[in-house]
Every structure is written in C-alpha cells, then in structure tokens.
C-alpha positions as CSV (number, residue, x, y, z in Angstrom):
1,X,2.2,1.9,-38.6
2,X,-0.8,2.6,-36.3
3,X,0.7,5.1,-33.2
4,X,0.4,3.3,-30.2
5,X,-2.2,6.2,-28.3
6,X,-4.6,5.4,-31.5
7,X,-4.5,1.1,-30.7
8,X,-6.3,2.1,-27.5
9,X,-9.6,3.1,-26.9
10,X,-9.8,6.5,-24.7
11,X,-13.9,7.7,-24.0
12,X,-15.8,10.3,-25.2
13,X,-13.5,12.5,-22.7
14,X,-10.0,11.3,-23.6
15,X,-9.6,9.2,-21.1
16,X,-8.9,5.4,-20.0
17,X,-9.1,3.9,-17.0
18,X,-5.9,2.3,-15.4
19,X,-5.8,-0.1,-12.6
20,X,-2.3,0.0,-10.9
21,X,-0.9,-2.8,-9.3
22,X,2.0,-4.2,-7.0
23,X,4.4,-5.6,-9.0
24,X,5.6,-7.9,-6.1
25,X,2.1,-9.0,-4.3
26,X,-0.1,-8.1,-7.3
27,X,-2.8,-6.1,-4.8
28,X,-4.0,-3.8,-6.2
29,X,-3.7,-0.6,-5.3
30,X,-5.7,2.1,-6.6
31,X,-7.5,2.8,-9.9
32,X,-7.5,6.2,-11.8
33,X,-7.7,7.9,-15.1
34,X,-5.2,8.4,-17.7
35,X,-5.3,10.7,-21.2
36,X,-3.0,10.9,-23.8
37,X,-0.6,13.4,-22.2
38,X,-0.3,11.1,-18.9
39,X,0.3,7.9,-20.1
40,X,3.2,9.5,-22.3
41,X,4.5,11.2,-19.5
42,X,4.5,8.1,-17.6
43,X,5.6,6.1,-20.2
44,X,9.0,8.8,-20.7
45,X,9.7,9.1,-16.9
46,X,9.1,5.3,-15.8
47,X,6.8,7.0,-13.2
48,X,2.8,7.0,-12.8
49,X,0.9,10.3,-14.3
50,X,-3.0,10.4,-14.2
51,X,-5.5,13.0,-15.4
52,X,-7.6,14.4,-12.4
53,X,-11.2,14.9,-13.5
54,X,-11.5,17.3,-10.5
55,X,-8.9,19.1,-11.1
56,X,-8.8,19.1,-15.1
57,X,-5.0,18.9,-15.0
58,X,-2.3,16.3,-14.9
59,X,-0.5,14.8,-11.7
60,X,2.1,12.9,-10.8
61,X,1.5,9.7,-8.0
62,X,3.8,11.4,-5.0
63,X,4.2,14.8,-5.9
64,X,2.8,15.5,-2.4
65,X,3.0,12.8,-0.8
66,X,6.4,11.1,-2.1
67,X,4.2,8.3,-2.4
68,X,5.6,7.3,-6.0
69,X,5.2,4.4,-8.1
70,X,7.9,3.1,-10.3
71,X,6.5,1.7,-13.7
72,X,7.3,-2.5,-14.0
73,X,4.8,-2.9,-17.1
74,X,2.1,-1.7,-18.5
75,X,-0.6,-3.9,-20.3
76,X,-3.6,-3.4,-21.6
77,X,-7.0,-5.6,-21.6
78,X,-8.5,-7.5,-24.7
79,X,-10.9,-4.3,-26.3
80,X,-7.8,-2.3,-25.2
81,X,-9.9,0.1,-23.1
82,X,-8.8,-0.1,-20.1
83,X,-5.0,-0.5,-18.8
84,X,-3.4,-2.4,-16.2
85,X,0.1,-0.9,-14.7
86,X,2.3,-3.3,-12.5
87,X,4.9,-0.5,-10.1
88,X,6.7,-0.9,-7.5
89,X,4.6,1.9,-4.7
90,X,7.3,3.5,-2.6
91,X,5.1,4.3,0.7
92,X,1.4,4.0,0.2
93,X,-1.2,4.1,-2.6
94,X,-4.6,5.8,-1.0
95,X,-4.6,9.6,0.3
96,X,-6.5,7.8,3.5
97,X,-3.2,6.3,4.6
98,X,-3.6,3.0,3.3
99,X,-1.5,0.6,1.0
100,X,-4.2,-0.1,-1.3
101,X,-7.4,2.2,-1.9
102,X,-9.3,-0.7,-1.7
103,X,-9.3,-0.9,1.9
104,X,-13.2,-1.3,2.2
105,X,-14.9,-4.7,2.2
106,X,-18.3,-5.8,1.9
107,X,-19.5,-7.3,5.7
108,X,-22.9,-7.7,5.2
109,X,-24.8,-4.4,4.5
110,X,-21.6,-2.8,5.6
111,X,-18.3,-1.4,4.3
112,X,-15.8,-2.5,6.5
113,X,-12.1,-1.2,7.2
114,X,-9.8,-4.3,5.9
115,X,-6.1,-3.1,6.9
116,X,-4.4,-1.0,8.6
117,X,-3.8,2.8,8.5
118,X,-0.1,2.9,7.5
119,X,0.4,7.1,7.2
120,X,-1.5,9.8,8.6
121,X,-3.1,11.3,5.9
122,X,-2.7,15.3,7.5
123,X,1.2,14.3,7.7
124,X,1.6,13.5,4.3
125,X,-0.9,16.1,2.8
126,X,-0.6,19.9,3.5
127,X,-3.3,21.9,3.7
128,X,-2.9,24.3,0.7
C-alpha cells in the first residue's frame, strides 16, 4: 500500500501548495505552503501547520495571533499537487487584519481594498 505523503506530488523543495478555505462560506482565505512534517502535524491535531519559506521552520495558523483554523477536510486536486483545506477560521485569516488574504481586487490598473479591516494587525502581533 502506497503511504499517503508519496500519492502526492510535493516540488523540488518538499513542498505543496494549500489553499485554505471557509468551511461555511467557502471564501477563501489564504494560501500557503505545506511539507511533509506539516500536513502530518495538521492532519494529527485537526489544526492547520504550514512550512514558512522565510522562516525555514514549521508554524502553527494562531500561534500568535489565536487566529486558528480547525480542519473540516482536506482534498486534494486531480495531479494531486496542490491541496485544498476546508476549516472553520476562529478570528481572521490575513496578518493585515482581514478575514481573507485576498482582500485586494483588480479596479482597473489598481489594487483595490475589498473589505474591511477586522483586527489591528500591531494588537494581534508583538513586536519580537
């Protein structure tokens, strides 16, 4: 039997992409990266872990912020390279204060704000 990590297709890097979405609205929210080590840590705790590029480590959605997202399912597309997570977000997605990441639409030849500011960003995140 074929272990599940090897049925997906991770990059050059380890990694694959995951989009995460309300489970209730189905907006989504915010897109990241996941390795190995992540999606079985999210997979055992019911709870989103991604791999920070950045960073080079592992992270937890909320560990700051409190910001968590409770996993409802976790799918994955047709070339299995890239995964789709349904949660139910407790607070808000984006660092910015938003809901969603994706709070920037195209107006023209501009990015404009679509939403509103829900958390201020320097309340939630301490300076380090």
């Amino acid at each position: 039997m074929k272990d599940l990590f090897d049925t997906l297709k991770f990059d050059q890097h380890g990694l694959i992409p995951a989009i995460i979405a309300d489970h209730a609205s189905h907006q989504v929210l915010m897109m990241a990266w996941m390795n190995r080590d992540s999606l079985g840590k999210t997979i055992a705790s019911g709870y989103t872990h991604f791999y920070s590029r950045s960073r080079d480590k592992l992270w937890k959605k909320g560990e700051e912020s409190g910001h968590t997202q409770r996993v409802r399912s976790i799918r994955t597309d047709c070339d299995a390279d890239v995964l789709l997570i349904d949660v139910e977000q407790t607070g808000v997605a984006c660092h910015e204060g938003y809901r969603s990441c994706f709070f920037r639409r195209l107006d023209g030849v501009m990015w404009a704000i679509d939403g509103d500011r829900e958390v201020d960003p320097a309340a939630v995140y301490q300076k380090k």
